[in-house]
C-alpha positions, 0 to 999 in steps of 0.5 A, a space after each residue: 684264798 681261793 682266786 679267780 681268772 676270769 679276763 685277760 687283765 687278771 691274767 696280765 696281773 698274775 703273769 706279771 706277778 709270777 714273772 711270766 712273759 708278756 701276752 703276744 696279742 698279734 700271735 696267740 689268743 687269750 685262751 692260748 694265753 692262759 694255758 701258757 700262763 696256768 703250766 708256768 703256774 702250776 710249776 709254782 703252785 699247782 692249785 693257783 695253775 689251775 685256777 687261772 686255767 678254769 678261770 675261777 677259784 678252787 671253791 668253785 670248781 666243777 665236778 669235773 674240774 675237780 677231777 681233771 686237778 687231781 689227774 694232772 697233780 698225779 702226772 706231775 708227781 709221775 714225772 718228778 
């Protein structure tokens, strides 16, 4: 079921969820947040990393962001 991650209190959900740390509000922005949360993610499920990291679910992801998913499972499969 596809998810989207648009603010950072679906990001808070989703990291308390996976287990991932706390936001750092002092030390890092939002968007430093989620990339931090989307790798940790996509270790667990990759189509749910990049759903947090394009901000909304699969069945809406763009062209492109279509084409960036399939590249980054190819590296990962590279580096397994």
């Amino acid at each position: 079921m596809p998810m989207d991650f648009p603010d950072l209190d679906s990001l808070k959900r989703a990291a308390e969820i996976h287990k991932f740390r706390e936001y750092h509000e002092e030390s890092e922005s939002e968007d430093e947040y989620r990339e931090a949360l989307a790798d940790h993610v996509e270790t667990i499920d990759m189509i749910e990393g990049q759903e947090i990291r394009n901000k909304v679910g699969w069945d809406k992801f763009t062209p492109q962001q279509n084409i960036n998913t399939l590249k980054r499972a190819m590296l990962i499969k590279k580096r397994g």
